[in-house]
DRENDREN-271040 format. One record per residue (C-alpha): residue number from 0; x, y, z. Coordinates in pm, whole numbers. Example, Ala and Ser with C-alpha at 12.3 -4.5 7.8 and 13.67 -1.06 7.14 Angstrom:
2
ATOM, nr, x, y, z
ATOM, 0, 1230, -450, 780;
ATOM, 1, 1367, -106, 714;
% end
This chain:
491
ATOM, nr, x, y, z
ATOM, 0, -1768, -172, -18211;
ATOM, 1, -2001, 78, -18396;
ATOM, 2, -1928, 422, -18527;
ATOM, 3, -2066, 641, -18796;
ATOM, 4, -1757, 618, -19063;
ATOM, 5, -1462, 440, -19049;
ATOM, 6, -1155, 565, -19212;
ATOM, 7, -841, 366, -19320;
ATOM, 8, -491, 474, -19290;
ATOM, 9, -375, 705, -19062;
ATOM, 10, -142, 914, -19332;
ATOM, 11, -223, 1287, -19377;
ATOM, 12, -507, 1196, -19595;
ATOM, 13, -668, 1020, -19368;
ATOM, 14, -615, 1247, -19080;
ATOM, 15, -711, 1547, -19255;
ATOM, 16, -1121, 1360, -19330;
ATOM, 17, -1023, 1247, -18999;
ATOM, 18, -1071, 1587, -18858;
ATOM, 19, -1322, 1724, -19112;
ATOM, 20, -1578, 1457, -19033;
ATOM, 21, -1533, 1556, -18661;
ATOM, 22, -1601, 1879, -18732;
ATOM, 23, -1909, 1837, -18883;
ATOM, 24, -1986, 1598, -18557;
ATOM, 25, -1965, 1298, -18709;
ATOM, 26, -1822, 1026, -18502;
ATOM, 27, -1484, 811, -18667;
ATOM, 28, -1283, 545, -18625;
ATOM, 29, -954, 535, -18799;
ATOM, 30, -775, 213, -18871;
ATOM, 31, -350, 209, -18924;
ATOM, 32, -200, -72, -19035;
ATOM, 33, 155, 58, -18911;
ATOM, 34, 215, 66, -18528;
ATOM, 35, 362, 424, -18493;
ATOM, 36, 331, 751, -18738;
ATOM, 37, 617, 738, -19007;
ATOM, 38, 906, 901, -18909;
ATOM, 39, 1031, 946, -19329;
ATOM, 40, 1032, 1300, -19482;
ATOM, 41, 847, 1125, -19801;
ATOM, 42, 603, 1391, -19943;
ATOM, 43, 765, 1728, -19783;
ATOM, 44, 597, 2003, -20003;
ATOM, 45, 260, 2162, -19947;
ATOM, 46, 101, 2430, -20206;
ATOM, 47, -55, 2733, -20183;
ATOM, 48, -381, 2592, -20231;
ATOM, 49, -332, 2348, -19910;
ATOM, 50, -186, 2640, -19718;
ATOM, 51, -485, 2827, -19765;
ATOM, 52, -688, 2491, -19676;
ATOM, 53, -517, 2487, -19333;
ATOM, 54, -500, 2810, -19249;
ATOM, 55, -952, 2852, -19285;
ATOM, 56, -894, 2559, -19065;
ATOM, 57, -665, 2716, -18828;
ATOM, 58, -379, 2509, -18832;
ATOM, 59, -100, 2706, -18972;
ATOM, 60, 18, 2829, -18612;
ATOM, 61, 112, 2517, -18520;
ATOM, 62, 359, 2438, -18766;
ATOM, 63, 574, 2761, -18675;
ATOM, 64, 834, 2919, -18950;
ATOM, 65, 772, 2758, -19276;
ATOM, 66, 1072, 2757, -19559;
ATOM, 67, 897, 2835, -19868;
ATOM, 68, 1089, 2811, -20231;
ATOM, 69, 940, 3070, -20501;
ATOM, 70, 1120, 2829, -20775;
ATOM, 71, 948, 2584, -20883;
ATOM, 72, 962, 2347, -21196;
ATOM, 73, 735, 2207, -21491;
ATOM, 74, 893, 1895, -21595;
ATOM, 75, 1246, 2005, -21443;
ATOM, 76, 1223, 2338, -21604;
ATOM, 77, 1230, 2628, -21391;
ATOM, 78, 868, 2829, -21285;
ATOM, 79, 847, 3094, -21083;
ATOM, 80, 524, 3079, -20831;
ATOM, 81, 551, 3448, -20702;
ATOM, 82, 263, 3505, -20924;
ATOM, 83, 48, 3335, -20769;
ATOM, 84, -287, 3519, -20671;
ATOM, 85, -220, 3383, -20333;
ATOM, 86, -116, 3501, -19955;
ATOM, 87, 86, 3116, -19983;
ATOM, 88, 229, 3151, -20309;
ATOM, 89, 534, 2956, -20358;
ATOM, 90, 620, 2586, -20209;
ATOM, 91, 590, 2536, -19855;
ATOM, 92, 848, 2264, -19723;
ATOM, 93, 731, 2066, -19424;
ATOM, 94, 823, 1741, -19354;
ATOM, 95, 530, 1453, -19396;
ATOM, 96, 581, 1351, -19049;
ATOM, 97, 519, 1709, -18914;
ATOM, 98, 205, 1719, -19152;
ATOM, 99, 86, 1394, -19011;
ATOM, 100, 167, 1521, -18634;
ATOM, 101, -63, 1866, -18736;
ATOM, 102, -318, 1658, -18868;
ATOM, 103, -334, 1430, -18649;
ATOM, 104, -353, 1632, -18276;
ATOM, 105, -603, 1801, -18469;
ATOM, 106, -846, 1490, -18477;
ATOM, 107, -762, 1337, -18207;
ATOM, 108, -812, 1658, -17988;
ATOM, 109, -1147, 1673, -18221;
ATOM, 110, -1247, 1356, -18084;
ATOM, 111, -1166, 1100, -18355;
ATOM, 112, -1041, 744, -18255;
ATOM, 113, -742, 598, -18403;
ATOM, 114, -623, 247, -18386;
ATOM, 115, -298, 201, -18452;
ATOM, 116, -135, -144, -18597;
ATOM, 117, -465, -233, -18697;
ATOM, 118, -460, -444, -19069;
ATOM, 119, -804, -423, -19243;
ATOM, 120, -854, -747, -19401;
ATOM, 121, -1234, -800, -19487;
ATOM, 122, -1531, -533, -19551;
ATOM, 123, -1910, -591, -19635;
ATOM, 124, -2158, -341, -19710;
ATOM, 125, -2468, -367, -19706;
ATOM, 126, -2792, -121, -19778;
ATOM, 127, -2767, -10, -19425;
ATOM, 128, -2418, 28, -19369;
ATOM, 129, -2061, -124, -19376;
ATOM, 130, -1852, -421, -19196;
ATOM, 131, -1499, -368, -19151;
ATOM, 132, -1308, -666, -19021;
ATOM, 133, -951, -592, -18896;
ATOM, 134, -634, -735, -18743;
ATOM, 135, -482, -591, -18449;
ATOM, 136, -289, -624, -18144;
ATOM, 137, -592, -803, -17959;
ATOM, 138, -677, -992, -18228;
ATOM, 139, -961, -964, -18468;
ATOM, 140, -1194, -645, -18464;
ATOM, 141, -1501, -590, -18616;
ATOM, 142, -1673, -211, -18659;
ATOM, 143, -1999, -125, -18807;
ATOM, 144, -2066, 176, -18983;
ATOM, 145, -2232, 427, -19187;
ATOM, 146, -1956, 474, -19446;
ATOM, 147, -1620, 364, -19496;
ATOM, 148, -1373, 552, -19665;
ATOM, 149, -1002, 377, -19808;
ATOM, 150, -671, 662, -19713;
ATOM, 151, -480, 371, -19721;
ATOM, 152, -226, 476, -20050;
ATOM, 153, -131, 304, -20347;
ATOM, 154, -167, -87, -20242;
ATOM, 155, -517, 3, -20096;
ATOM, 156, -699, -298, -19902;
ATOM, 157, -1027, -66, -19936;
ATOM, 158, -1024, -62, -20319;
ATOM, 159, -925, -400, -20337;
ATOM, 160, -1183, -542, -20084;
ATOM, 161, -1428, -298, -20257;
ATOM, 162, -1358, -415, -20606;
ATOM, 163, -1373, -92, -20750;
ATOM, 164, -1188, -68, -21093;
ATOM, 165, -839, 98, -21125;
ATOM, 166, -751, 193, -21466;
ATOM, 167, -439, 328, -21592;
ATOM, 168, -82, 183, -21678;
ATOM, 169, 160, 60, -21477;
ATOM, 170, 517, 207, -21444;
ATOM, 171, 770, 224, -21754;
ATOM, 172, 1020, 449, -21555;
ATOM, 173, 1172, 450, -21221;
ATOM, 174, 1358, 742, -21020;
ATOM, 175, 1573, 593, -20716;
ATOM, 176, 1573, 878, -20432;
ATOM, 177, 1785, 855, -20054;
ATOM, 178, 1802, 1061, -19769;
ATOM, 179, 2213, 996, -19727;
ATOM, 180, 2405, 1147, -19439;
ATOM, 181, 2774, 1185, -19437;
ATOM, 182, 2857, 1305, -19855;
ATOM, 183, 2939, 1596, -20003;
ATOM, 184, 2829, 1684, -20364;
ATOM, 185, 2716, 1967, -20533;
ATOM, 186, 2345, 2062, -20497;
ATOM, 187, 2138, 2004, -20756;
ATOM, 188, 1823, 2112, -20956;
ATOM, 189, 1705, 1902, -21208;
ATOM, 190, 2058, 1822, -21355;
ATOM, 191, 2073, 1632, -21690;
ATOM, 192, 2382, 1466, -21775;
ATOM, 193, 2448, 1272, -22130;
ATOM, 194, 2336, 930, -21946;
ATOM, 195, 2102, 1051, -21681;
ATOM, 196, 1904, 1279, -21435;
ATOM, 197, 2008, 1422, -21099;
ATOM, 198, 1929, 1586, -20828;
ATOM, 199, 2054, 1684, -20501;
ATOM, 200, 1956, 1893, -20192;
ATOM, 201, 2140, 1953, -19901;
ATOM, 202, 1901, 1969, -19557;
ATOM, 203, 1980, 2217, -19215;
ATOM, 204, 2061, 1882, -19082;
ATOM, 205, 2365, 1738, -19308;
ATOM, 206, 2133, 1495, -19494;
ATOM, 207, 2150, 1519, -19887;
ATOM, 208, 1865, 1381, -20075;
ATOM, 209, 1990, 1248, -20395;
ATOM, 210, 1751, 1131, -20676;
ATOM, 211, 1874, 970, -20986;
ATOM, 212, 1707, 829, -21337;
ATOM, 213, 1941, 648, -21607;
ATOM, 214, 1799, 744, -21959;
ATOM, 215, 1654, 456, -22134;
ATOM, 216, 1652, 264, -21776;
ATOM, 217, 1340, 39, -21738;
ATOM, 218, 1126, 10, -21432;
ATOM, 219, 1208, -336, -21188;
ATOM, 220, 938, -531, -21114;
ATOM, 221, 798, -431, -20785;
ATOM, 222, 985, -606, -20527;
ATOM, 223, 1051, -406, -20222;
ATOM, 224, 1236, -65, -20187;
ATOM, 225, 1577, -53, -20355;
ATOM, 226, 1964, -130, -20196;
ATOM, 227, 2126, 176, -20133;
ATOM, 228, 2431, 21, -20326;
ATOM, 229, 2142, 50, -20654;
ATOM, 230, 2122, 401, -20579;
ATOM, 231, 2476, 485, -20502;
ATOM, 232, 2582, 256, -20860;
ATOM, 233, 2305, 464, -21050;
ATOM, 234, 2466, 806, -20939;
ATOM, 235, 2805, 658, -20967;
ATOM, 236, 2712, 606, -21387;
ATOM, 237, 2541, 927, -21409;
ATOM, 238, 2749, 1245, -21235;
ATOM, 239, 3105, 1003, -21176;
ATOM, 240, 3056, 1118, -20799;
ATOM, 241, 3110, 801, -20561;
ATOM, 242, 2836, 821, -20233;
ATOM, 243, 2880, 497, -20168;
ATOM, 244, 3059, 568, -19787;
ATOM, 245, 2763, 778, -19652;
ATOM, 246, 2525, 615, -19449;
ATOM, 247, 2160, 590, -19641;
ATOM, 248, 1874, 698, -19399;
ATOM, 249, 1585, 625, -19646;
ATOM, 250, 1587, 462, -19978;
ATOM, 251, 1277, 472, -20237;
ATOM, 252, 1181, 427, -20580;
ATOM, 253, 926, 551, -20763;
ATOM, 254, 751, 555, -21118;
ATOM, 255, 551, 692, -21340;
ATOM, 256, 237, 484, -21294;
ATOM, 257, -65, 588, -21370;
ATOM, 258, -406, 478, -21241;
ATOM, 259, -734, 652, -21146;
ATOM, 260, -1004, 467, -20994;
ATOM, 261, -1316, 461, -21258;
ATOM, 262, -1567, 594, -20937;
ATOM, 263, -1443, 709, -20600;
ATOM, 264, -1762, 586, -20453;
ATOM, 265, -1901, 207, -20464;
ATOM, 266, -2236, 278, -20238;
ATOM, 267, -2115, 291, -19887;
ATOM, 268, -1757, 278, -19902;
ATOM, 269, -1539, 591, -20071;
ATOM, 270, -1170, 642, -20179;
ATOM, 271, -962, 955, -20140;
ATOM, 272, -568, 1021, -20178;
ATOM, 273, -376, 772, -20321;
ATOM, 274, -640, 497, -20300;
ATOM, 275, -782, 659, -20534;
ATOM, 276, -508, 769, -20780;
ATOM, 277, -167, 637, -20828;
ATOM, 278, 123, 903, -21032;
ATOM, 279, 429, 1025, -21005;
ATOM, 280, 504, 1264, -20745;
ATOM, 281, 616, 1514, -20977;
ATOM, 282, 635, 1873, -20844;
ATOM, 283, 484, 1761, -20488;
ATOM, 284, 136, 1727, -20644;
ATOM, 285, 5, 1418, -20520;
ATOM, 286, -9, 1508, -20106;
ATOM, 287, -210, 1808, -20210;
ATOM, 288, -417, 1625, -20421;
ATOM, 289, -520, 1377, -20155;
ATOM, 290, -544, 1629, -19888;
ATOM, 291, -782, 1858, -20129;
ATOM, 292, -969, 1540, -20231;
ATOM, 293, -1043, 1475, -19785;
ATOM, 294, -1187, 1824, -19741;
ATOM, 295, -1395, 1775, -19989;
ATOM, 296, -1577, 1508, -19895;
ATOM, 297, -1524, 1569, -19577;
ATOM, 298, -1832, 1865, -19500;
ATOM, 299, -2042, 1652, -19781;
ATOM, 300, -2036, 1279, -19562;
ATOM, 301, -2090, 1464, -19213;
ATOM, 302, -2389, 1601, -19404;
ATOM, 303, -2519, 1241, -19507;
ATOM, 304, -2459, 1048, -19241;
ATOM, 305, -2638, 1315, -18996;
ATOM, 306, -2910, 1344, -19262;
ATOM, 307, -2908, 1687, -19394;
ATOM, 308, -2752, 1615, -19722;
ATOM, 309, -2960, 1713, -20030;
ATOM, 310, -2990, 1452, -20306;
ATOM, 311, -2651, 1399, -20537;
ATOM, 312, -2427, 1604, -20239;
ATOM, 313, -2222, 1280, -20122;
ATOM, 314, -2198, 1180, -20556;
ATOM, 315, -2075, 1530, -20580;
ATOM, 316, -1718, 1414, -20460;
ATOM, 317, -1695, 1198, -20712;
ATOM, 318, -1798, 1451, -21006;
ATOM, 319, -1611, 1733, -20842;
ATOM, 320, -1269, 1484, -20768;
ATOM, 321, -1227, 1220, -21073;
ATOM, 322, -1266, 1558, -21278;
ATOM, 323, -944, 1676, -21053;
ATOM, 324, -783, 1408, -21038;
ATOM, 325, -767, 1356, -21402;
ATOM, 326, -632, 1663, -21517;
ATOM, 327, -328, 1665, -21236;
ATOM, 328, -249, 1285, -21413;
ATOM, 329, -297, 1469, -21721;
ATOM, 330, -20, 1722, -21629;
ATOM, 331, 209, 1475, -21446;
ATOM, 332, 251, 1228, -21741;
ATOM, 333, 333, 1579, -21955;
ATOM, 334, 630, 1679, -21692;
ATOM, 335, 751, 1274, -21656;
ATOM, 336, 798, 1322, -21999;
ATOM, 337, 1011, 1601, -22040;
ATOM, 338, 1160, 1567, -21661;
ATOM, 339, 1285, 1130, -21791;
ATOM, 340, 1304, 1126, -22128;
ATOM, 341, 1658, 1128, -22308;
ATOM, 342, 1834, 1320, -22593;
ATOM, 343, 1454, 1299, -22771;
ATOM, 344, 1300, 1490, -22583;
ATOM, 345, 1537, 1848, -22562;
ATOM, 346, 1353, 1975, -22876;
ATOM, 347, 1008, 1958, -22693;
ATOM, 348, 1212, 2097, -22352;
ATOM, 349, 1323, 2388, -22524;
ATOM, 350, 974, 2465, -22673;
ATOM, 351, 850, 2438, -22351;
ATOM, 352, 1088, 2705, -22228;
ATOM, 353, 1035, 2914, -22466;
ATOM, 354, 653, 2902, -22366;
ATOM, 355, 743, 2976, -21984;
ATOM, 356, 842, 3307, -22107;
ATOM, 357, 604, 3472, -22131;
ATOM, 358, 388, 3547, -21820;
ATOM, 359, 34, 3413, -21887;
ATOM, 360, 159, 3029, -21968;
ATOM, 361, 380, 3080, -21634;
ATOM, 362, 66, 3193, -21437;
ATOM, 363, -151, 2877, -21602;
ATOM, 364, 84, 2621, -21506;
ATOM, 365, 199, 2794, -21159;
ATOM, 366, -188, 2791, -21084;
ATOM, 367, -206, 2440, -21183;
ATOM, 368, 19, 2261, -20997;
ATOM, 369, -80, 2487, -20698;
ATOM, 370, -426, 2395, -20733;
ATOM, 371, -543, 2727, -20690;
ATOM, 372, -706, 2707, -21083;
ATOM, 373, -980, 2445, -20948;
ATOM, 374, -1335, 2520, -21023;
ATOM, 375, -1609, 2282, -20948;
ATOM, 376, -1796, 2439, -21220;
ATOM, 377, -2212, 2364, -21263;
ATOM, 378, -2219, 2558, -21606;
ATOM, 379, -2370, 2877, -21462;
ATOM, 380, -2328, 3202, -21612;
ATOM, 381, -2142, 3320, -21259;
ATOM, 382, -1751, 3299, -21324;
ATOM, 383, -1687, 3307, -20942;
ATOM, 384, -1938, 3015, -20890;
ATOM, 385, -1759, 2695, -20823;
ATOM, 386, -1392, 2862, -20775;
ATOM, 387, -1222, 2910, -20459;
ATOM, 388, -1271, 3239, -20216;
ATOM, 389, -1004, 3463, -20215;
ATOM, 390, -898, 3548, -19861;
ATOM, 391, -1068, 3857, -19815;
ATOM, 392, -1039, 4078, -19525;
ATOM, 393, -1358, 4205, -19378;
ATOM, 394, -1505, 4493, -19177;
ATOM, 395, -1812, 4286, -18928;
ATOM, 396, -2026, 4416, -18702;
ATOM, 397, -1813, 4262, -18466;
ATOM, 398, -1536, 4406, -18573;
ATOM, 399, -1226, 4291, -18828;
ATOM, 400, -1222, 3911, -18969;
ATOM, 401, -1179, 3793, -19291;
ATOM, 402, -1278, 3546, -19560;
ATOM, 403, -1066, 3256, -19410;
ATOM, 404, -1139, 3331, -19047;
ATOM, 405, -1494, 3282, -19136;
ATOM, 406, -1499, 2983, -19271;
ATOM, 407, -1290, 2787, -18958;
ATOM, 408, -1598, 2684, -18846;
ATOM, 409, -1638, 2418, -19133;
ATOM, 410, -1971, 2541, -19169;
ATOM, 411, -2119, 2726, -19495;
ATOM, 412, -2122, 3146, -19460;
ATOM, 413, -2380, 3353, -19618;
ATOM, 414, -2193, 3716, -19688;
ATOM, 415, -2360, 4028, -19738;
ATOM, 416, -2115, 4276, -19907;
ATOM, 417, -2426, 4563, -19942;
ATOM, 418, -2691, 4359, -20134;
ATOM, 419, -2957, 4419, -19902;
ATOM, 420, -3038, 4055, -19770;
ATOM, 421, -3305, 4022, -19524;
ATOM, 422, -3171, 3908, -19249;
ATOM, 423, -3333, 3587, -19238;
ATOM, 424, -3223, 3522, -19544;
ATOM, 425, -3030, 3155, -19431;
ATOM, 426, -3356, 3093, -19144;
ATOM, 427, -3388, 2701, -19163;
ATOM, 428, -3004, 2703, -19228;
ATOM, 429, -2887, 2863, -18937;
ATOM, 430, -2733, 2565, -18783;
ATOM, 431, -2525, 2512, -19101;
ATOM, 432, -2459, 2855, -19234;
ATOM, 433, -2377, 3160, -19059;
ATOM, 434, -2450, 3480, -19222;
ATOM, 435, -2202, 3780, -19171;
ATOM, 436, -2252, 4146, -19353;
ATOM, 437, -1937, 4344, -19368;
ATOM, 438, -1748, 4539, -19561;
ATOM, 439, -1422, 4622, -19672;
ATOM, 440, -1245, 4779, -19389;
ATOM, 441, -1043, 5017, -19619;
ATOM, 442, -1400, 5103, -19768;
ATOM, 443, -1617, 5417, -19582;
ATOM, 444, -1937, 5315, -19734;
ATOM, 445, -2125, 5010, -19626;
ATOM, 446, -2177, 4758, -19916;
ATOM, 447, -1803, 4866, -20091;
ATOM, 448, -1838, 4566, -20401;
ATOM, 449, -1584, 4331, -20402;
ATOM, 450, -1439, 4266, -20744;
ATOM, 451, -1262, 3929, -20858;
ATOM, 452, -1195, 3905, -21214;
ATOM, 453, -1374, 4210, -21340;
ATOM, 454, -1691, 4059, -21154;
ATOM, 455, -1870, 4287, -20879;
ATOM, 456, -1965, 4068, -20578;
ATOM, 457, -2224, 4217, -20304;
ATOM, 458, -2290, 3887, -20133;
ATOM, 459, -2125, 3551, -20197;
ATOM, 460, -2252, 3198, -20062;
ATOM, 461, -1969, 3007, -19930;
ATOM, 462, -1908, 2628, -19886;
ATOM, 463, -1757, 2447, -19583;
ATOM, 464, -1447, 2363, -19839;
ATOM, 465, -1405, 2744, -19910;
ATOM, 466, -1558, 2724, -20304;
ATOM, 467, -1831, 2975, -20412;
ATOM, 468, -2152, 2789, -20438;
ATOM, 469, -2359, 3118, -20534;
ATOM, 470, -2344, 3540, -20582;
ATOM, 471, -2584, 3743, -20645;
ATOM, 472, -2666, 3808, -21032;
ATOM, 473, -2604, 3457, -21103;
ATOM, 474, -2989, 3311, -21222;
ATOM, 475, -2949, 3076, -20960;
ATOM, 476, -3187, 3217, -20633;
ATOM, 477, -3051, 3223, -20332;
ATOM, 478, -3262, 2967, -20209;
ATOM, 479, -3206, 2744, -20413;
ATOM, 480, -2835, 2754, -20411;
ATOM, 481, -2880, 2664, -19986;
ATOM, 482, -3130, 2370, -20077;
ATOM, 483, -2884, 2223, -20353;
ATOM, 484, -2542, 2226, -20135;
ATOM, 485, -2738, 2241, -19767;
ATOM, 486, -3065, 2073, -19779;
ATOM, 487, -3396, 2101, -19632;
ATOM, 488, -3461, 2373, -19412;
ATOM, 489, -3531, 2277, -19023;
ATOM, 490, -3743, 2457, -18847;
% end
């Protein structure tokens, strides 16, 4: 079989590039080692960041009525999100399995191919492409491609097969967590007891997800998933409450490992998600992280493999990502620390505290962990360059859209807020960025500036990913912003 990239593992990650590539008509192949999509709540929070990621991609309709929780945590202590400079502020709860479904119709009905309870168990690349050798129902498959890029989590067979290095430390700590049906105990929010943490939630449905750490409690050599009768015993020493009678639908562990692959590209094959960094899942970071990581590299490898990407655009994922990545490890080895540590640690807790007090530490971490602080920044002079677009709504000569609207597309858009483009201003572009002028519809003149952090914008460059790659006053020309991110004009 041949495509043009191959992606493996079928989890949100995966789907999501799945879905990107497709939209910048790129042919793919995805590979699943599991027969079926997981039916396990696993990773069940989305941020405000990803919200605003699905909804320029149009896919917030289909997931319906969304709970969202304004209270969130930094290490177990409490942070409000309403803050946010967001329409998504706050913690979106939606169940992995409905975020795989989404993401999933969405590249399938895109035209991607995915092959289910197929094991990937040899890759070559070469100068002119990539081997993937896999195991599945029919035997042994073979696929040629472009690229290759490894969704396939913590244990990945791409990274491994790849031999790209995986720094970092293995885990010291462990936190058991089940999905129990039939008990009744108090809910729960980051409870610490003299001999351990817990926490508790009560579903709509009756189930109660319990998580427990013992203080001082080392982390077991990887050997499986835990008993239920561990988790029940651990619980049992920590709030005296007995669960032991309910009836466990999903037991996990997991620790505070630490690991971020040196490059997330080795020539032809890529990592994204988990493949590519292994932490805690503290404050439902890690989905987000992988999902952000797939869209952007997803706009960036369409470009290359259909031969429009400029020179350094596919190593920009890497620069752009590790950069990313990093600092989330950075803040989720800070909150394992105060979330699992013992009677040594309540000085620092209340310190911290005290800090969330006041507003602007509460709007830094809040925009943190939501991701809505990234900036892929070039060390221009423009503060908007780099950072993500607001959703802004506009006045077209079409009539109302906005910002987000725009950009569903997953091409690049070329706005004209009253700058006075020409209007072949993106010619050579044209089938990779649209150009829109509009206005504020709350504005009566034409070319109303918008303003974003004290800066006056009268035409902004957008990427397919939704981050500013140019506005005018910047000393970056226009035209050279659309050859560095878009390439060589065509005709």
């Amino acid at each position: 079989m041949e495509t043009q990239v191959v992606v493996v593992g079928a989890g949100p990650v995966g789907l999501m590039l799945a879905g990107e590539l497709r939209l910048g008509g790129v042919d793919v192949v995805v590979l699943e080692r599991m027969a079926a999509p997981t039916t396990e709540s696993r990773a069940s929070t989305l941020h405000a960041r990803t919200m605003e990621i699905f909804d320029q991609r149009g896919l917030l309709g289909a997931l319906g009525k969304v709970p969202n929780d304004m209270l969130g945590h930094f290490g177990g202590i409490r942070l409000d999100f309403d803050g946010l400079d967001s329409r998504y502020r706050g913690q979106w709860k939606v169940a992995q399995a409905d975020t795989e479904k989404l993401l999933g119709d969405r590249a399938v009905g895109l035209g991607a191919v995915v092959r289910r309870g197929h094991e990937l168990v040899g890759l070559r690349q070469s100068e002119s492409g990539v081997e993937a050798e896999a195991v599945g129902p029919g035997g042994r498959v073979r696929i040629r491609a472009a690229y290759l890029v490894g969704c396939d989590g913590e244990s990945s067979a791409v990274r491994r097969l790849a031999g790209f290095a995986f720094p970092g430390t293995d885990a010291a700590r462990v936190l058991l967590r089940a999905d129990v049906a039939g008990i009744d105990v108090p809910d729960r929010r980051f409870e610490r007891h003299e001999h351990g943490l817990a926490i508790a939630h009560r579903r709509p449905d009756g189930v109660t997800r319990v998580m427990v750490h013992e203080f001082g409690s080392a982390a077991p050599a990887p050997a499986g998933e835990p008993e239920f009768t561990e988790v029940a015993a651990a619980w049992a020493r920590v709030t005296g409450e007995d669960i032991g009678a309910g009836t466990p639908i999903w037991v996990n562990a997991f620790g505070n490992a630490r690991r971020l692959a040196e490059r997330y590209r080795s020539g032809r094959v890529l990592l994204a998600g988990d493949a590519a960094h292994v932490q805690m899942p503290v404050g439902g970071q890690a989905l987000n992280l992988g999902l952000q990581d797939a869209v952007n590299l997803g706009w960036k490898l369409a470009a290359q493999v259909r031969g429009r990407a400029p020179a350094g655009l596919l190593d920009s994922y890497h620069d752009e990502r590790h950069a990313v990545g990093r600092r989330v490890l950075a803040n989720i080895e800070a909150q394992t620390t105060l979330l699992l540590g013992g009677a040594e640690v309540e000085p620092l807790r209340a310190f911290v505290a005290e800090l969330l007090g006041h507003d602007v530490v509460v709007r830094h971490l809040a925009g943190t962990i939501s991701g809505l602080d990234v900036r892929y920044s070039d060390g221009g002079d423009a503060p908007l360059v780099g950072s993500r677009v607001p959703h802004w709504e506009l006045t077209a000569e079409t009539g109302p859209t906005s910002t987000t609207e725009l950009l569903r597309t997953g091409r690049g858009v070329l706005l004209d807020f009253g700058a006075g483009l020409q209007p072949g201003a993106v010619a050579g572009w044209a089938d990779r960025v649209g150009m829109v002028t509009a206005t504020r519809p709350h504005g009566p003149e034409t070319g109303v500036p918008f303003e974003s952090g004290g800066t006056a914008v009268r035409a902004v460059l957008l990427r397919p990913d939704g981050h500013i790659a140019w506005v005018d006053g910047c000393t970056t020309h226009l035209r050279a912003a659309l050859h560095r991110w878009f390439g060589t004009p065509g005709a």
